[in-house]
C-alpha positions as CSV (number, residue, x, y, z in Angstrom):
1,X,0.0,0.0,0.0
2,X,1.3,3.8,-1.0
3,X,1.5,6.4,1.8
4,X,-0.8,8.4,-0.4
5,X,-4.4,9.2,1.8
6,X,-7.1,6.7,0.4
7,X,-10.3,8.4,-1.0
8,X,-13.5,6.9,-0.2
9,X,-13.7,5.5,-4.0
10,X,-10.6,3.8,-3.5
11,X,-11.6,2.3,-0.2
12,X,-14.4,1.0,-1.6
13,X,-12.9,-0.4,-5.0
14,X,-10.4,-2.4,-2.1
15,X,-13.4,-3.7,0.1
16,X,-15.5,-4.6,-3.2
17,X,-12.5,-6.6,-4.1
18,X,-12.1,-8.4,-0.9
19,X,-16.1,-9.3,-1.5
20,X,-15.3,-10.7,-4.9
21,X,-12.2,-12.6,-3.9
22,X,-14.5,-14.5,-0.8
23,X,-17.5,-15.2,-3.0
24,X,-15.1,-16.7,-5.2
25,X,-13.5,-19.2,-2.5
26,X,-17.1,-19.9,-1.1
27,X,-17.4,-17.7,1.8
28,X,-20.6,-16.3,1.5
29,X,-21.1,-15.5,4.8
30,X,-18.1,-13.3,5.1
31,X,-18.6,-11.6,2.2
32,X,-22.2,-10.8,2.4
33,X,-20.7,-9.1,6.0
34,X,-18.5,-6.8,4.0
35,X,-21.7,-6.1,1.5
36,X,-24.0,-5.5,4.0
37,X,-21.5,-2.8,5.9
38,X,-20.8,-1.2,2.7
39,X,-24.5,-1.0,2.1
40,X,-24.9,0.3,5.7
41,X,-22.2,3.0,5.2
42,X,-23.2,3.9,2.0
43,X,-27.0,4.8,3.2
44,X,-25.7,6.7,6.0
45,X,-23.5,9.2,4.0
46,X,-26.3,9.6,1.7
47,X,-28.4,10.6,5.3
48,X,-25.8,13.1,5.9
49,X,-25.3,14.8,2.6
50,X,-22.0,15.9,3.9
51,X,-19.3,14.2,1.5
52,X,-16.8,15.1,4.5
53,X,-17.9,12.3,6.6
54,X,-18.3,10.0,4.1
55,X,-14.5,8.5,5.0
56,X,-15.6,8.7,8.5
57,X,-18.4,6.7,8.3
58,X,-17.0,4.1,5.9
59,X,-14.1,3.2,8.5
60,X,-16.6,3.2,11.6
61,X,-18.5,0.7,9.5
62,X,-15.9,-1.2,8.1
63,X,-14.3,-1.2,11.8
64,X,-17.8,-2.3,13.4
65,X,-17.5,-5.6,10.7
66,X,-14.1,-6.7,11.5
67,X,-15.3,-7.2,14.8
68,X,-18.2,-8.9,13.6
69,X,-15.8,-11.2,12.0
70,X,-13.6,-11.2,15.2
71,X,-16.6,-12.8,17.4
72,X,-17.5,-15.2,14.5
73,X,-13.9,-16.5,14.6
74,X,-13.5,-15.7,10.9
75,X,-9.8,-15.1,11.8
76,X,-8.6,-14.4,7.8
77,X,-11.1,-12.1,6.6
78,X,-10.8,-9.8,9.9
79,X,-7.1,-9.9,9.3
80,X,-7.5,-9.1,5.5
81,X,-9.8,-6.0,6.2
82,X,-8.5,-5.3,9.6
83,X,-5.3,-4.6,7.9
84,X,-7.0,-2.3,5.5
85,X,-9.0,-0.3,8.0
86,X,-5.8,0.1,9.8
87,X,-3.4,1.2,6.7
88,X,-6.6,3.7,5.9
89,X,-6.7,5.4,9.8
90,X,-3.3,5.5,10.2
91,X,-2.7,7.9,7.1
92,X,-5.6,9.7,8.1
93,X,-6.1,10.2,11.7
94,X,-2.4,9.0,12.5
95,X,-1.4,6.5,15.2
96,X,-2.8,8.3,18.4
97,X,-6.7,8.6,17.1
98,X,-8.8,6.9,19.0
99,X,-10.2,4.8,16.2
100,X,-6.7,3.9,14.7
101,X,-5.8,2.9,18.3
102,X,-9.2,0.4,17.8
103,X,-7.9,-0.9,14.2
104,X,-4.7,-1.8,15.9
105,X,-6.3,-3.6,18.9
106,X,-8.3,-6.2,16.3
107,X,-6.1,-6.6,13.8
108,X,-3.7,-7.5,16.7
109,X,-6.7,-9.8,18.1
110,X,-7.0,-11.3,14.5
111,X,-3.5,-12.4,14.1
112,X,-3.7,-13.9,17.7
113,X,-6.5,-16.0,16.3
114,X,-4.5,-17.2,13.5
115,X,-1.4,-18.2,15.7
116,X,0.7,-15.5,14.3
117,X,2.2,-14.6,17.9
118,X,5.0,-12.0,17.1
119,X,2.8,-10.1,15.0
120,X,0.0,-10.1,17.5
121,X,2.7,-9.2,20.3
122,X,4.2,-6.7,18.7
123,X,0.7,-5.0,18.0
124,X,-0.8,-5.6,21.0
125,X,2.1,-4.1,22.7
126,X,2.4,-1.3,20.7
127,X,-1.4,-0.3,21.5
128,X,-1.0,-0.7,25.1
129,X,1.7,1.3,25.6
130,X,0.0,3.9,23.0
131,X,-3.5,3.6,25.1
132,X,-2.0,3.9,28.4
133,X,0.3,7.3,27.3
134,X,-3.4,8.6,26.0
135,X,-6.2,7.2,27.7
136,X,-4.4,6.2,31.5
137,X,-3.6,2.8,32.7
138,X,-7.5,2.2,34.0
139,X,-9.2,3.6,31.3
140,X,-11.2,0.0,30.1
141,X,-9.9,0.5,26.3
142,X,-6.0,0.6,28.3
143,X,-7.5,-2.7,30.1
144,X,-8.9,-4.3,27.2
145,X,-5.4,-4.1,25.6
146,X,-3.8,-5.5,28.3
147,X,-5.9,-8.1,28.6
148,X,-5.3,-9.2,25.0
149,X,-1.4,-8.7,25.3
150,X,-1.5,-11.3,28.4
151,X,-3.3,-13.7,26.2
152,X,-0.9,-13.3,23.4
153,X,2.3,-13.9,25.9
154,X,0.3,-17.1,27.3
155,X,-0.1,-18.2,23.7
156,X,4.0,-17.5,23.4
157,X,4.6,-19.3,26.5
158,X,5.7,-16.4,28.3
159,X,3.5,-17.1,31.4
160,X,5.5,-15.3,33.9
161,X,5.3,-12.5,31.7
162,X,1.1,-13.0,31.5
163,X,0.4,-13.5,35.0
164,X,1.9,-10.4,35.8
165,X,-0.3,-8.3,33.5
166,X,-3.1,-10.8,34.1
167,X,-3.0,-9.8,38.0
168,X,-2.5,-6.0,37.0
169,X,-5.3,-6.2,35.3
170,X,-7.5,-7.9,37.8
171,X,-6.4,-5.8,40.7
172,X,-7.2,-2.4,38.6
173,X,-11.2,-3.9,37.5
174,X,-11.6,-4.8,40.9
175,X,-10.3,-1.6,42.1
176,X,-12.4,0.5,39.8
177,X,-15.8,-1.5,38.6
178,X,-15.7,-4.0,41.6
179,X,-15.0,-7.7,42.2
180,X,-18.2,-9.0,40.9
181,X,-18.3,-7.0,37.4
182,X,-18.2,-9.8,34.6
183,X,-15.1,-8.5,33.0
184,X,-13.6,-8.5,36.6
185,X,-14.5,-12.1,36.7
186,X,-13.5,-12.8,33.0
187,X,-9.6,-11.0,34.4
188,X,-10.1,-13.9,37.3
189,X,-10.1,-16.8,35.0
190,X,-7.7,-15.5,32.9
191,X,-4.9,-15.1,36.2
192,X,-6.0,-18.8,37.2
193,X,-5.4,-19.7,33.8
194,X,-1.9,-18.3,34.0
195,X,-1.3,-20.2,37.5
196,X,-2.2,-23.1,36.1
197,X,0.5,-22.7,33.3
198,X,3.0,-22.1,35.8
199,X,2.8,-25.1,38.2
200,X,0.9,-22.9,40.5
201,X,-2.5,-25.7,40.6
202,X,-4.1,-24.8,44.1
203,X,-4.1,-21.1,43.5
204,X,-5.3,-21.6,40.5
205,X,-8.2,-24.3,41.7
206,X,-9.4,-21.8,44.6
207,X,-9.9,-18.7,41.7
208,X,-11.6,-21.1,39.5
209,X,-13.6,-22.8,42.4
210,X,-15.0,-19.8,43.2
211,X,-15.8,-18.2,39.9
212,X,-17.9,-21.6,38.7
213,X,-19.7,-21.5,42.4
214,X,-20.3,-17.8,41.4
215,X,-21.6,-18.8,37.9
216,X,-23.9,-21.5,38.7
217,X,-25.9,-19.5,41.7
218,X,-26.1,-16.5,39.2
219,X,-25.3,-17.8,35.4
220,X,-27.1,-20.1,33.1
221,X,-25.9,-23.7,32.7
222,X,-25.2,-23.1,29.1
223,X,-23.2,-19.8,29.8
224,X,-19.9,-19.4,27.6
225,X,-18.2,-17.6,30.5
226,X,-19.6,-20.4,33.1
227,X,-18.5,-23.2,30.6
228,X,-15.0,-21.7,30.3
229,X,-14.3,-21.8,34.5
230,X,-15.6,-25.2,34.5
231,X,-12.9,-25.9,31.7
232,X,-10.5,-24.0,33.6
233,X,-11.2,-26.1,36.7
234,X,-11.2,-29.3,34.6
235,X,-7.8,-28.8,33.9
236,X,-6.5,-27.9,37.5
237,X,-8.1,-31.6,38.9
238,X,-6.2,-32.8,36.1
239,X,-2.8,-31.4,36.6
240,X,-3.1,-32.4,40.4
241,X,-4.0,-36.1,39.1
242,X,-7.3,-35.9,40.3
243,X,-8.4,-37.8,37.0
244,X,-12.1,-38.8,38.0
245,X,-12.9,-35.3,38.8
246,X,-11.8,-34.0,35.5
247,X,-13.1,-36.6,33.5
248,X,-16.7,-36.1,35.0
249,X,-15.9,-32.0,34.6
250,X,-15.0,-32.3,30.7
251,X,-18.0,-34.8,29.6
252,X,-20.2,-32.4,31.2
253,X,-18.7,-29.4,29.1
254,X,-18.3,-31.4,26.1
255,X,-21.5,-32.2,25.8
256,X,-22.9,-28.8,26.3
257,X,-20.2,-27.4,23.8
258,X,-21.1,-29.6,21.0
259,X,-24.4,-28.9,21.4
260,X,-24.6,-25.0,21.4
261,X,-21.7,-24.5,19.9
262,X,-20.8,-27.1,17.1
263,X,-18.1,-29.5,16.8
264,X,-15.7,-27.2,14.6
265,X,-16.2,-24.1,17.7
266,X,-12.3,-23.2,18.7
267,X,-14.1,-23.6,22.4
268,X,-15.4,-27.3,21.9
269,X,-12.2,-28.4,19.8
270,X,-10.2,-27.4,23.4
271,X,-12.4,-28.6,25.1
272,X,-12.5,-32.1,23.4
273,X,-8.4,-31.8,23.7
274,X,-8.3,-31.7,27.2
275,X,-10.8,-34.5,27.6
276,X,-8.7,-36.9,25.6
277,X,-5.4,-35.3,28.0
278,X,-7.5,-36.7,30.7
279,X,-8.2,-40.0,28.9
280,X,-4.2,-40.4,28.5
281,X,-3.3,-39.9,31.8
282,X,-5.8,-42.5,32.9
283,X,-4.4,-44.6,30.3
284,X,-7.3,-45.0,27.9
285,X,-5.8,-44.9,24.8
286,X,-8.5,-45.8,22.4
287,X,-10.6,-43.3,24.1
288,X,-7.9,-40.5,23.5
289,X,-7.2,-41.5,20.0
290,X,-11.0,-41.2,18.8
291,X,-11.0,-37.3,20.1
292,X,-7.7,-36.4,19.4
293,X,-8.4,-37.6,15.6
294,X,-11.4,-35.8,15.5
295,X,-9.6,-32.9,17.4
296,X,-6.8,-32.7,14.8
297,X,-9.1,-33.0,11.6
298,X,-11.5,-29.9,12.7
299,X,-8.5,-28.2,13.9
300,X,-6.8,-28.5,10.8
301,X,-10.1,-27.5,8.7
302,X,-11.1,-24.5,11.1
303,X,-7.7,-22.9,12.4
304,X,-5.3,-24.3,10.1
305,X,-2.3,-27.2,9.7
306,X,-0.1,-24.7,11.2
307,X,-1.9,-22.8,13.7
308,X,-0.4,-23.9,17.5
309,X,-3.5,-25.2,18.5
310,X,-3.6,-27.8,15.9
311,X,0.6,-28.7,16.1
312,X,-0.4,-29.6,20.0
313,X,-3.4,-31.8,18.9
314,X,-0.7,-33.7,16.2
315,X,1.7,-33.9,19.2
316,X,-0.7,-35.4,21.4
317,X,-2.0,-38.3,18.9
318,X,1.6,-39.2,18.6
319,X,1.9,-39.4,22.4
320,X,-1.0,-42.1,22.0
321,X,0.3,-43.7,19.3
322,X,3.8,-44.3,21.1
323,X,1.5,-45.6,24.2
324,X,-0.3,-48.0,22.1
325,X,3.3,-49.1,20.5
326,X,2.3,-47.9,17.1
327,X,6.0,-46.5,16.5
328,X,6.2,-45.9,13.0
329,X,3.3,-43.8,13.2
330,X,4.2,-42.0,16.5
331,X,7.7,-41.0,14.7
332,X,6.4,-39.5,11.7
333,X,3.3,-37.2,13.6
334,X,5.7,-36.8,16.6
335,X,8.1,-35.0,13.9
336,X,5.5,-33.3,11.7
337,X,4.1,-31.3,14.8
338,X,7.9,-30.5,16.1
339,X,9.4,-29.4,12.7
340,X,6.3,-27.0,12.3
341,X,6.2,-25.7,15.8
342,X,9.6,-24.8,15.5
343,X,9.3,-23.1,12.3
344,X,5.4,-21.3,14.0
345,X,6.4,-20.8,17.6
346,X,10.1,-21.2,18.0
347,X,12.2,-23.6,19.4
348,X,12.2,-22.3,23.1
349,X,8.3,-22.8,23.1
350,X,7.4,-24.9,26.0
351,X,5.1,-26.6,23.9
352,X,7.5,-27.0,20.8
353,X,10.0,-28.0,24.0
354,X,7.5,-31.1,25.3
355,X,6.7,-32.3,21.3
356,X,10.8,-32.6,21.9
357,X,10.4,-34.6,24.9
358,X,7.8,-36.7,23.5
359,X,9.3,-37.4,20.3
360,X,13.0,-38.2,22.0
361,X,11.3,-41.1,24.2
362,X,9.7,-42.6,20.7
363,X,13.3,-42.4,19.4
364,X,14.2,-44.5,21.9
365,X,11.4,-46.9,21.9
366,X,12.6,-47.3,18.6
367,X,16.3,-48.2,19.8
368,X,17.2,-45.0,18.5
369,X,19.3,-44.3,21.4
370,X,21.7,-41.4,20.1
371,X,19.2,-39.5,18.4
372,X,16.8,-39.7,21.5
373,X,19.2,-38.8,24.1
374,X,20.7,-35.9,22.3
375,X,17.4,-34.3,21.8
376,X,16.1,-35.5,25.0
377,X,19.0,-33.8,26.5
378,X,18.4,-30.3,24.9
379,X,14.5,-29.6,25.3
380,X,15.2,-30.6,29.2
381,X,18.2,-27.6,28.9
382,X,15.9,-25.4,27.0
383,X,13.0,-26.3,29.2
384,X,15.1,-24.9,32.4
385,X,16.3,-21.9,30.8
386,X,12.8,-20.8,29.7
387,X,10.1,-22.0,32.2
388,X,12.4,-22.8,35.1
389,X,13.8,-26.1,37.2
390,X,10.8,-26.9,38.7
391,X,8.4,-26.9,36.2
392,X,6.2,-29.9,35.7
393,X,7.0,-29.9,32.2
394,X,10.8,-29.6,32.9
395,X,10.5,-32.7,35.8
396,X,8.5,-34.5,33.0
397,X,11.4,-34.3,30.6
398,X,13.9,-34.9,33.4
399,X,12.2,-38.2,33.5
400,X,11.8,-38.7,29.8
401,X,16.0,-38.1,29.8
402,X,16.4,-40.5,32.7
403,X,14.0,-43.3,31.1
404,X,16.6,-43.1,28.2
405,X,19.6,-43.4,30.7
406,X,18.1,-46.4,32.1
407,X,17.4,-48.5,28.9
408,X,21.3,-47.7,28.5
409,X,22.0,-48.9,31.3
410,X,23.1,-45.5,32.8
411,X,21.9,-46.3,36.5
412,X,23.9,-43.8,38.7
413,X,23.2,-40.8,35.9
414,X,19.5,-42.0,35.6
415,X,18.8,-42.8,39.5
416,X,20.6,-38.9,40.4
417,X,18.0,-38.0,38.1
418,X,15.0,-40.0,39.8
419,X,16.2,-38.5,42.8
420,X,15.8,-34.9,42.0
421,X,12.3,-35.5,40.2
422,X,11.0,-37.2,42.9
423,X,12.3,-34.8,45.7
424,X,10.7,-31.6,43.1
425,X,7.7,-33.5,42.3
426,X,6.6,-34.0,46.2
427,X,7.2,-30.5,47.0
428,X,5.5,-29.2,44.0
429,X,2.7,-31.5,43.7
430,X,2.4,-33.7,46.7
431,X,3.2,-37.0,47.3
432,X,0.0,-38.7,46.7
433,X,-0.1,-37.1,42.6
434,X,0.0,-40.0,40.1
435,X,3.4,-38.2,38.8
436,X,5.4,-38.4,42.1
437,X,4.2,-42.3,42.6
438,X,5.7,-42.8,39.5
439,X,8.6,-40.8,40.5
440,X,8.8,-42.9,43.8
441,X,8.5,-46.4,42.0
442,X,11.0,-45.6,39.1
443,X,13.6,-44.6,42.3
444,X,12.7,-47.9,43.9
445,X,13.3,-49.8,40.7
446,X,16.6,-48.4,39.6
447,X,17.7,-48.8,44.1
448,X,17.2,-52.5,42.9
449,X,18.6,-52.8,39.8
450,X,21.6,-51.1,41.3
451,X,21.7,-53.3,44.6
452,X,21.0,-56.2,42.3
453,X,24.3,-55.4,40.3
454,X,26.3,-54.7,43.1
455,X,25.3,-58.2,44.8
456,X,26.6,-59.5,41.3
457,X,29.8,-57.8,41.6
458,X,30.3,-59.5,44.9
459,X,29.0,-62.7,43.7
460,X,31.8,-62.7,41.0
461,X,34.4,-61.6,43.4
């Protein structure tokens, strides 16, 4: 695009060949959006008779649709026009206009919703900084920003970074429109959310405990913001290996998801995801291959083959796969969903980091014992650089690394390393969590192996 001011003619030859190129790839209902705002714009500058306004009123329109088209989840066509509403306020109004400030805040929110992270980072933080110079740090526009760049840092796996602003946030609604407001509430999820991420699982429990005891006194049963707390608390009975409770939790939302929503709704597809999470860890692997193949074909038809949310869903059916010792297949999604990731998200993503993990303990199912130890070896390094020691991902590829040591016969490397996950995993989790009895038992087995060798040695001597 020139840095020439667009007229209103040209603006709408540009929109009118958006419409053309969408009725042309079958997306009627996105196009007949743009139509009907044009139509809308159109009749109000006729109403107004002043030909002054007539850019005005196109970009409030125009504006007003890509959020239509943000709420719908149409993630391409609000980038496409997002990015043409922008170019147009920014050569008008310049960067500090209110409305230019709003074209930057959704077309940062559409390439969030396509998993282009830098670019929605870089935008989002751009606005905030922008709004809070010219509006003030509380001003709800300031907070909405905020909000979003949080949710893009989570999505980068920057969670330290998110639950900072996601607490900021939180303390400033509460401060100013009051605990129980709903987007004080909706601020609430989002910091147990970022908890959770961290390892921090009973602080983030108690916030979501009490936001879905809030929601069903006051909220209907179908609720999107109720349904997203119970998803939220879902996930915390899970990471403390309460298995049952989570299982019960995510049929319940499931089945309420697919029925309001549809099965191809971003909402239901995670949903689905962490249902079949919970089916893995309870070692029901037919149960978490049928959702995680549905889960990965929607994805890949509704958000894309490379968006992150799909890549995770490819990860996790070759996690199953290993489990039900179908290698071959294992190997080659295992390596699809970490080649991509690395390319999409980078190789210091925690999630890129545990598709890694995963696919270095197929390597050495496989007997591929220098290939999975080396990369073992590295997303463990990266792991502790990047989200810390005592993560429960970082402990889980601690004993991914150690598993490998032991099938090589590695006992004092591989029982130092049972050692230090059990000891991390019982302070961080307890000692009753399915991850630290399997901590426990692995130290007990490689104690006997070793004693076993050592009464050998004797023997021999």
């Amino acid at each position: 695009m020139d840095n020439h001011p667009p007229s209103l003619e040209s603006l709408q030859r540009e929109v009118s060949e958006l419409t053309a190129i969408y009725h042309g790839r079958g997306w009627t209902t996105e196009a007949t959006e743009l139509e009907s705002a044009m139509t809308t714009a159109g009749n109000r500058i006729l109403a107004t008779r002043a030909d002054s306004e007539g850019m005005k009123i196109m970009l409030e329109e125009l504006a007003a649709c890509v959020k239509t088209l943000l709420q719908a989840n149409s993630w391409i066509v609000a980038e496409d026009l997002g990015i043409l509403v922008l170019d147009s306020c920014e050569k008008l109004k310049g960067e500090q206009d209110l409305m230019t400030m709003t074209a930057m805040h959704n077309l940062a929110s559409a390439y969030w919703g396509r998993g282009q992270l830098d670019q929605a980072a870089a935008l989002a933080s751009w606005v905030t900084k922008l709004r809070q110079k010219i509006l003030g740090e509380e001003h709800p526009q300031t907070l909405t920003s905020m909000t979003n760049l949080a949710s893009t840092y989570r999505s980068q796996g920057l969670w330290a970074d998110a639950q900072e602003l996601d607490l900021r946030v939180f303390e400033m609604k509460k401060k100013t429109i009051g605990l129980k407001h709903s987007s004080t509430l909706g601020s609430m999820s989002n910091l147990a959310i970022s908890y959770a991420y961290l390892g921090r699982y009973e602080e983030a429990e108690t916030i979501a405990r009490q936001l879905v005891d809030l929601g069903e006194s006051e909220l209907s049963p179908t609720d999107a913001s109720l349904l997203k707390w119970k998803l939220t608390l879902a996930s915390t009975y899970r990471d403390q290996g309460r298995l049952d409770s989570a299982e019960k939790l995510e049929l319940e939302i499931v089945a309420v998801s697919r029925d309001i929503f549809g099965t191809n709704d971003h909402f239901t597809l995670t949903s689905m995801a962490n249902l079949a999470s919970t089916y893995r860890e309870q070692g029901r692997w037919s149960d978490a291959e049928r959702l995680e193949k549905e889960v990965v074909a929607s994805s890949e038809t509704v958000l894309g083959e490379t968006h992150p949310q799909t890549l995770m869903s490819i990860s996790n059916l070759a996690s199953t796969y290993r489990n039900q010792g179908r290698l071959e297949e294992a190997k080659d999604l295992g390596e699809k969903a970490t080649t991509v990731m690395k390319e999409v998200l980078g190789e210091r993503h925690p999630h890129t980091l545990v598709a890694m993990a995963d696919l270095a303990v197929t390597f050495q199912m496989m007997r591929q014992s220098p290939d999975a130890e080396i990369l073992a070896a590295r997303s463990l390094r990266l792991m502790k650089e990047t989200i810390g020691k005592d993560h429960p991902y970082t402990l889980n590829a601690m004993a991914n690394l150690g598993f490998i040591y032991q099938s090589q016969s590695k006992w004092d490397v591989a029982g130092g390393m049972a050692e230090t996950v059990y000891s991390r995993r019982e302070r961080a989790l307890g000692t009753d969590h399915p991850d630290t009895v399997a901590a426990l038992e692995d130290l007990r087995r490689i104690a006997w192996v070793e004693a076993a060798d050592q009464n050998s040695q004797r023997t021999l001597n």
